[in-house]
C-alpha positions in Angstrom: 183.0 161.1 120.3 183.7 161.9 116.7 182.8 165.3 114.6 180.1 164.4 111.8 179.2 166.8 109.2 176.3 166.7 107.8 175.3 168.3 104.6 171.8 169.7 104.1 168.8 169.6 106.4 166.5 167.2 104.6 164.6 164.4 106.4 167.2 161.9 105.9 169.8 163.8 106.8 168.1 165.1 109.9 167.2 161.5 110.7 170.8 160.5 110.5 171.9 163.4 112.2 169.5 162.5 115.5 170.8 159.6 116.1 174.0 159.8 115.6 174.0 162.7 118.4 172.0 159.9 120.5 174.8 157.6 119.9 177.3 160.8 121.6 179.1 162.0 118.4 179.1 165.8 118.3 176.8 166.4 114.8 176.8 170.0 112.8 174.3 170.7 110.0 175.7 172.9 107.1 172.2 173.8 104.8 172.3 175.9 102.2 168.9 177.2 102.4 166.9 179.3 105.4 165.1 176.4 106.9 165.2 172.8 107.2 162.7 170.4 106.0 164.4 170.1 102.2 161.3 169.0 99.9 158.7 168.8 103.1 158.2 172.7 102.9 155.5 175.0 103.9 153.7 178.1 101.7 151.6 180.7 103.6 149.8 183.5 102.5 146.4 185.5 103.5 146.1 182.6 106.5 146.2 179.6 104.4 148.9 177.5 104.3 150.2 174.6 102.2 152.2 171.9 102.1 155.0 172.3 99.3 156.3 168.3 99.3 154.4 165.7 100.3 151.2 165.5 101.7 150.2 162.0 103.6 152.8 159.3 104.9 152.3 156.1 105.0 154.4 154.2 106.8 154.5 155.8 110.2 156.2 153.4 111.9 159.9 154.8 110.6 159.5 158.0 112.7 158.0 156.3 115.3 161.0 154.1 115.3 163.4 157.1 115.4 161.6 159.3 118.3 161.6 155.7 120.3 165.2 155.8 119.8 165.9 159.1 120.2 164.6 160.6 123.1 161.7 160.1 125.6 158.8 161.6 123.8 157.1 159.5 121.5 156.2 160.7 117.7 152.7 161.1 118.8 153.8 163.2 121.3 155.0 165.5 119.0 152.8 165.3 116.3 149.3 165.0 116.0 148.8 162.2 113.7 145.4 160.8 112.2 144.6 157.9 109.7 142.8 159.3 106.7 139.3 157.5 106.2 138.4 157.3 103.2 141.7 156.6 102.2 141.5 157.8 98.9 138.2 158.6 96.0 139.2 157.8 92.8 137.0 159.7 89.6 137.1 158.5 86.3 136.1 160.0 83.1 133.4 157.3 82.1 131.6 159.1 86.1 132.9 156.1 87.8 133.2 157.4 91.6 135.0 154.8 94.1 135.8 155.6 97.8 138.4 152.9 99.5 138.4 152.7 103.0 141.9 152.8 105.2 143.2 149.8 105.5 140.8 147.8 105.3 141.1 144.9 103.0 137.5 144.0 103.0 135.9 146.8 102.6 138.8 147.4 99.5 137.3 144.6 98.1 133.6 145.5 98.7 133.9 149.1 97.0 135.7 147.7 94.0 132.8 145.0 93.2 130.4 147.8 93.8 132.4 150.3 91.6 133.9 147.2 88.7 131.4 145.0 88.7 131.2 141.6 90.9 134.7 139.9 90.6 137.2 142.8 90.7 137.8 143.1 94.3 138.9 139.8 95.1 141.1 139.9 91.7 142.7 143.2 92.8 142.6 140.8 96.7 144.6 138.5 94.8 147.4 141.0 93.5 147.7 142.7 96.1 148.4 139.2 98.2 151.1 138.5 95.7 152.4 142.0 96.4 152.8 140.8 100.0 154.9 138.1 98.8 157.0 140.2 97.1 156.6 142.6 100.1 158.4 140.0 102.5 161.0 138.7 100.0 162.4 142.2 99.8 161.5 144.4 102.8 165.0 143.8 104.9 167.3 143.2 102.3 165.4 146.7 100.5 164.6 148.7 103.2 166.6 147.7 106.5 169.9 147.2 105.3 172.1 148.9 103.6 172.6 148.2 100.0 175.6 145.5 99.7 177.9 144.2 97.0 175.8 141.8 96.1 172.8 144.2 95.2 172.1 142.3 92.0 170.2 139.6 93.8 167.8 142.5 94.0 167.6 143.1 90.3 165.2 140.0 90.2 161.6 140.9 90.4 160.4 139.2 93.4 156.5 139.8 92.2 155.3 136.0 92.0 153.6 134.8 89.1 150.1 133.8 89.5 148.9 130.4 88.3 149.5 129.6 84.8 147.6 129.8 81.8 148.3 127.6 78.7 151.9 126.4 78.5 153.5 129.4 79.8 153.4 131.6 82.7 152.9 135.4 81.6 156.0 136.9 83.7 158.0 136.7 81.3 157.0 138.3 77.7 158.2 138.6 74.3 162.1 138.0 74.0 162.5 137.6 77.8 161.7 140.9 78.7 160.1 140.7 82.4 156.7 142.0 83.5 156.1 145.5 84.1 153.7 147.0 86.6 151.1 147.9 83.7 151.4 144.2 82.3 150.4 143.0 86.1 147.5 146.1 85.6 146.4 144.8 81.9 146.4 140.8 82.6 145.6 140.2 86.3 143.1 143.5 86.6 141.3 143.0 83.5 139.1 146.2 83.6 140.7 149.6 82.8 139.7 151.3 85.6 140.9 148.5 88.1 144.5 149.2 85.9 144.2 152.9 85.9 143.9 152.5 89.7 146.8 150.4 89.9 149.2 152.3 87.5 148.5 155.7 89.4 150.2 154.5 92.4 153.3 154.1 90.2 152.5 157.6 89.1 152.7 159.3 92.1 156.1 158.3 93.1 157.5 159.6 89.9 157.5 155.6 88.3 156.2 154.8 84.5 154.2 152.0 84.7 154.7 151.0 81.3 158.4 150.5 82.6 158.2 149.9 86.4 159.1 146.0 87.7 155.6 144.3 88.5 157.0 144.3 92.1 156.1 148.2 92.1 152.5 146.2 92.8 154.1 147.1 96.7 153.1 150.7 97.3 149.8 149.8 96.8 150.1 146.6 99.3 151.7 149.0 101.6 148.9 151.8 101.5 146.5 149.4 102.3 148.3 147.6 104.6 149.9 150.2 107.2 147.2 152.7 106.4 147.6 156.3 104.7 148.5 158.7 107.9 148.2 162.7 107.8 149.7 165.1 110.4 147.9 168.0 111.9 150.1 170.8 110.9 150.7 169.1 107.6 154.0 167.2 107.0 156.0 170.3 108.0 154.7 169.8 111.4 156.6 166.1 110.9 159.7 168.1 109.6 159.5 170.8 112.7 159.0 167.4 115.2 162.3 165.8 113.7 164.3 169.2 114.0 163.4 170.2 117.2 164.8 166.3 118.3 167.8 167.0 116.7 167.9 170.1 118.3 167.0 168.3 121.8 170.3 166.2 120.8 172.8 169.0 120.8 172.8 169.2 116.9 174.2 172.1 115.5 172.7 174.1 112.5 173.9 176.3 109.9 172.0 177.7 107.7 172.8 179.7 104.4 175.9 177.7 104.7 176.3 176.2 101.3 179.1 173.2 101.4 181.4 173.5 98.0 183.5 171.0 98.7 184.3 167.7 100.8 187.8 167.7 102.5 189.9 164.8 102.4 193.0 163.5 104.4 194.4 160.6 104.6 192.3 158.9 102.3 189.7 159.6 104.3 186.8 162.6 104.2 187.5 164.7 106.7 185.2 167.8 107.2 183.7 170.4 104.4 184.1 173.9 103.0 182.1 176.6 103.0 181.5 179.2 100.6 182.4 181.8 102.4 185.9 180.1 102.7 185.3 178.9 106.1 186.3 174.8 106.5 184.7 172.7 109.3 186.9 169.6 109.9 185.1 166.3 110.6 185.8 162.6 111.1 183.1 161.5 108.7 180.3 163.6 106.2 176.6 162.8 105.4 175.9 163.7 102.2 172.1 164.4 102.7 172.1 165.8 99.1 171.9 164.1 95.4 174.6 162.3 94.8 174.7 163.5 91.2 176.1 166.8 93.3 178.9 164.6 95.0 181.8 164.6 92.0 181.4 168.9 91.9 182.3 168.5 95.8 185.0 166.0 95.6 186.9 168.1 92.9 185.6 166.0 89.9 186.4 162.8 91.6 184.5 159.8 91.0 182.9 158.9 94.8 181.4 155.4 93.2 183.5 152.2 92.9 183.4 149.8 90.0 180.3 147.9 90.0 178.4 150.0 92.2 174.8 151.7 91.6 175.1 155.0 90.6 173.1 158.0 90.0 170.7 158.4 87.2 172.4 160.9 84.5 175.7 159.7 85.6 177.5 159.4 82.2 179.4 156.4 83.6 176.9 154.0 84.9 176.8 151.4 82.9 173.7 148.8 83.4 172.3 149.9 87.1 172.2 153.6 87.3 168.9 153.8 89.3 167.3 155.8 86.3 163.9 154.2 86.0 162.8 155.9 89.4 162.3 159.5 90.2 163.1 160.7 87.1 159.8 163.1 86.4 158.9 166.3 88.5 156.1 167.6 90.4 153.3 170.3 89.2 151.3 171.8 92.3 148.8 174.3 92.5 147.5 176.0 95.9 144.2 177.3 96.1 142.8 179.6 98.2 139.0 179.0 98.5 136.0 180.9 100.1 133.3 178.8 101.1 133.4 176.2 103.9 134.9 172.6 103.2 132.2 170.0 102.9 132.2 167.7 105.9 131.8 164.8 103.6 134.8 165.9 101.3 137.9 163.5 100.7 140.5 163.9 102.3 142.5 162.8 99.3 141.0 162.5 95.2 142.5 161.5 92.1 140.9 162.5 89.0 142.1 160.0 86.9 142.9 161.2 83.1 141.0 159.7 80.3 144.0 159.2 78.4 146.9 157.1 79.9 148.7 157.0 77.4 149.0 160.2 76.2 149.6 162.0 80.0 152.4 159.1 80.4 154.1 159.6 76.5 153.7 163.5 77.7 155.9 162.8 81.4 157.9 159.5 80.1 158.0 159.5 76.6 156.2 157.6 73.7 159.0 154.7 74.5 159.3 155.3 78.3 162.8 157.0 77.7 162.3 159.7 80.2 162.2 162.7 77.0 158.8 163.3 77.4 156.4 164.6 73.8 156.7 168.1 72.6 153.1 168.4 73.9 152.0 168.4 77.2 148.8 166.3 78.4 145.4 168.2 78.0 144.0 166.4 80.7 146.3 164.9 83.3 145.9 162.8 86.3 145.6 164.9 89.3 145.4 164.4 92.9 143.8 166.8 95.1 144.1 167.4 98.9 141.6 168.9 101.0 142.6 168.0 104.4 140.1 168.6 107.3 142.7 171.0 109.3 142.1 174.0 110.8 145.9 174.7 110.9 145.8 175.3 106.8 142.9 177.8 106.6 142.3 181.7 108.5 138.9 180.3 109.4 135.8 177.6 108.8 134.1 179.9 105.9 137.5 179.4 104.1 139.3 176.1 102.4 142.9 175.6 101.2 143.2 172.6 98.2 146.2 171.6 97.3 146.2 169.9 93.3 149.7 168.1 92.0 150.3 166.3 89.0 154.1 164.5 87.8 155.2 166.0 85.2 158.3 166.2 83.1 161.2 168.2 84.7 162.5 168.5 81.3 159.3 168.1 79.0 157.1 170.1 76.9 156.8 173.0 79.1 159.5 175.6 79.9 158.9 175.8 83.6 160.7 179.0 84.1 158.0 180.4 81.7 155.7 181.8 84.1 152.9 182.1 81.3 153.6 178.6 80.1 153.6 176.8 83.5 150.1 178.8 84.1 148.6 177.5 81.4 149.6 174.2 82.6 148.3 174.7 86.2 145.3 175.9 84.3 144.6 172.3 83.1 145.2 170.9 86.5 142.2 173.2 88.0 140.0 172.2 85.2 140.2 168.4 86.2 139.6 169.0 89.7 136.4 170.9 89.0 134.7 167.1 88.6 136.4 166.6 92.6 134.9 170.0 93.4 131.7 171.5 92.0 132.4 175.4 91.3 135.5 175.8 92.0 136.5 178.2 89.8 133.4 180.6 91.2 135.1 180.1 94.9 138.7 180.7 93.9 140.5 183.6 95.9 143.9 183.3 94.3 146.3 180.8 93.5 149.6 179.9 93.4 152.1 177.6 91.5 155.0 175.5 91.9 156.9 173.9 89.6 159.6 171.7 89.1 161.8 174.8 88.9 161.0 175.8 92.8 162.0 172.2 93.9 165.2 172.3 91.8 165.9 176.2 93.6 164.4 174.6 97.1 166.5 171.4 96.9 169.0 171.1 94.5 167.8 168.3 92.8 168.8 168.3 89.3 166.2 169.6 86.9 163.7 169.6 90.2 163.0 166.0 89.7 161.6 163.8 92.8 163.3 160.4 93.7 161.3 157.6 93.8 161.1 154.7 96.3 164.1 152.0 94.8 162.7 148.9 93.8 163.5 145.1 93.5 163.7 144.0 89.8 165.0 145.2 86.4 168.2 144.2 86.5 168.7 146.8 89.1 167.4 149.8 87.4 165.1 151.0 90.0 167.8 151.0 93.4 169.4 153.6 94.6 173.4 154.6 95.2 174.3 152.6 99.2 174.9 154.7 101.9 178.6 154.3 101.7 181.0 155.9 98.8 184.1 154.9 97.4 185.6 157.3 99.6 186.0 156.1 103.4 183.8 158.5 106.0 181.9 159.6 103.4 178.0 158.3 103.4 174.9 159.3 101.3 171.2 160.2 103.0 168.1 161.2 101.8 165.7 159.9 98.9 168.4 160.1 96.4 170.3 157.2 98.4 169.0 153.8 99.0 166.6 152.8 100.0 165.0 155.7 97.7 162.4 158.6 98.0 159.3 159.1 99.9 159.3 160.5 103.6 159.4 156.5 105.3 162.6 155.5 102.9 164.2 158.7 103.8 163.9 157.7 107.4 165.7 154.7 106.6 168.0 156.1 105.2 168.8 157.7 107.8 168.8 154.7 110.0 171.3 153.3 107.8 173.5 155.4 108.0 173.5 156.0 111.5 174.2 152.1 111.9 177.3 152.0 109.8 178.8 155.4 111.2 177.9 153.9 115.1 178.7 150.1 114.2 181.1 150.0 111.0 180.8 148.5 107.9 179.3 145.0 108.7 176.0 146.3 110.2 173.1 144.9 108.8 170.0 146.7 109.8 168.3 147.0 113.0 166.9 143.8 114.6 
């Protein structure tokens, strides 16, 4: 039986943490916060409550994976977990209003011919079909395995070209430079709308489309595919599940027990320090943190070998630094309602901006470079949450709404500016008035949080959310592997491969698990 550290209680490293302690090694949890969870919080106030990371999953099958393994409850079990039908209604500013059905390819189709005019259904049919290709190409060596020495056979965009037109195929443009996601949007979806709806998926998992490998084209494949999922309770009720297993497993927590610095001996890590001085030995750490954090903790060493990916911002990274994902932030706004939720209301809408490019040259920059405009967008795309859950209101005359946006961690507004931030939560509540009538005139009180909370909640630098890594560009979209130059020492969570998003940080936790349990030449469950 050997002693694991782990540091922080985030999902990745609680999913690590689980089954190692299934696998009989005696696990301890160091957090630094009060409560576990990391980003998959909870905000309550007056009887309503909120979800502070994210609010649907959609690939369920990771945590059903892990309770399977991990004890004799199923997920289920645990957590009360229902497909969200409609999946999604998407507005537009020209009134178009679109309602796609969970996974459900047809009736996909059907909705966008009704919505796009006759023909854009079976041409989004046909992308997403190539998506699937791309899907199976990458899903083991991306999301099962760990990340190997290899990983630049996954810098090649595995997104298939579609039949040729003229002389040349399109997947390659000017110069060389290889698709993006919102050249697949422009040339294979034809109408704006039909992009719009394909470049917001990139969007919402902190990706520029303009910028994004045309194999991003998978989060949509895998929405539709596996089905968008909520849990009654809210994620946090996933996050409670997943700590009371670990608990169930004889892990040990610690909380307000922030780790300041990774022991080593022997060439080896080999347990961590506290701040209050205290050191906990171990035979091997989980680093369930950003790995931007690890050099502070290792006394300024350098926990990447040569040729390795590393962590976007890392001064030293050289071509594959896994900066083109999760580099922007998170805007969210809770509101308190009084008035009854509609029984025909969304689960989930996105009030699409009506201009693109200015909302992603506000979040991205003009060029994509992640510096964002000095202004910030008047009207930005905004996705609002208004889940049918008695669990998030004091009673049925009452409705909590939950509005985010990505945003710039570092852009045009100062997000420790209370007035500033306001102002921008302001323009967030304004676009969700066309997803619900008078809202303004049934608003109790809200509140905000910005990328300044995550940063304080998670330690992510500049509050910035990781994105899911991705096949393509040369590498630019993966994330850090699991293990670091340093022997014993692993990475979890959505800052490691296979990237952000509560299913990859499952994996991730899976991953590591495998190599701590079986050694280096694990690769992946069967």
């Amino acid at each position: 039986m050997a002693r694991i550290a782990v540091i922080g209680a985030g999902m990745g490293a609680m999913a690590a943490a689980a089954r190692l302690a299934v696998a009989g090694h005696q696990v301890a949890v160091y957090e630094r916060g009060r409560t576990h969870g990391g980003g998959v919080g909870r905000f309550e106030r007056d009887g309503f409550a909120f979800d502070t990371g994210p609010g649907l999953v959609h690939l369920p099958a990771v945590y059903r994976d892990l309770f399977v393994k991990t004890g004799k409850e199923a997920l289920e079990q645990c957590v009360e977990l229902a497909q969200v039908d409609p999946a999604s209604r998407h507005l537009f500013a020209d009134g178009t209003d679109v309602l796609l059905p969970n996974a459900s390819r047809a009736g996909v189709v059907r909705a966008l011919d009704d919505a796009f005019g006759a023909g854009a259904g079976e041409r989004w049919s046909d992308l997403v079909n190539r998506a699937r290709e791309a899907w199976d190409a990458t899903r083991r060596p991306l999301l099962e395995e760990p990340l190997r020495a290899d990983w630049r056979a996954l810098g090649r965009d595995p997104y298939p070209a579609p039949a040729r037109r003229g002389i040349s195929g399109w997947l390659r443009r000017d110069g060389g430079r290889p698709a993006t996601l919102a050249d697949v949007a422009r040339r294979e979806l034809k109408d704006p709308r039909a992009a719009a709806l394909l470049e917001s998926h990139a969007l919402a998992h902190s990706l520029d489309p303009r910028t994004a490998p045309a194999g991003a084209t998978v989060l949509p494949y895998l929405e539709q595919t596996f089905g968008t999922w909520y849990a009654r309770g809210g994620m946090r009720a996933l996050a409670d599940a997943l700590y009371e297993r670990c608990r169930a497993r004889k892990v040990r927590f610690s909380f307000g027990a922030e780790v300041v610095g990774i022991l080593e001996k022997d060439g080896r890590a080999a347990g961590v320090e506290l701040a209050d001085g205290s050191v906990a030995e171990a035979d091997a750490v989980v680093a369930g943190i950003a790995p931007a954090l690890l050099p502070a903790l290792l006394g300024g060493a350098e926990p990447w070998r040569d040729g390795d990916v590393r962590p976007a911002g890392d001064p030293g990274a050289g071509a594959a630094t896994g900066a083109g994902g999760g580099a922007a932030g998170r805007l969210t706004v809770f509101l308190a309602l009084r008035g009854a939720r509609p029984r025909d209301a969304a689960h989930r809408t996105v009030v699409h901006t009506p201009d693109r490019e200015a909302e992603l040259a506000a979040v991205f920059g003009a060029a994509g470079d992640g510096r964002g405009t000095r202004e910030p967008c008047p009207r930005p795309t905004v996705t609002v949450l208004r889940p049918d859950d008695p669990t998030t209101r004091p009673d049925e005359d009452h409705e909590a709404v939950t509005l985010t946006a990505t945003v710039a961690p570092h852009g045009p507004v100062d997000w420790i500016d209370g007035p500033a931030a306001g102002q921008d939560a302001a323009r967030l509540v304004a676009a969700a008035e066309a997803a619900i009538p008078g809202l303004r005139d049934r608003l109790l009180w809200r509140e905000v949080r910005t990328p300044a909370d995550t940063a304080a909640d998670t330690a992510a630098p500049g509050g910035a959310v990781p994105g899911p890594a991705l096949a393509g560009a040369d590498g630019r979209f993966l994330r850090p592997a699991n293990p670091t130059r340093l022997p014993g020492l692993y990475l979890a969570g959505g800052w490691a491969h296979p990237g952000g998003g509560l299913a990859h940080a499952g994996m991730s936790g899976a991953m590591v698990a495998g190599l701590i349990v079986d050694g280096a030449d694990w690769r992946g469950s069967q």
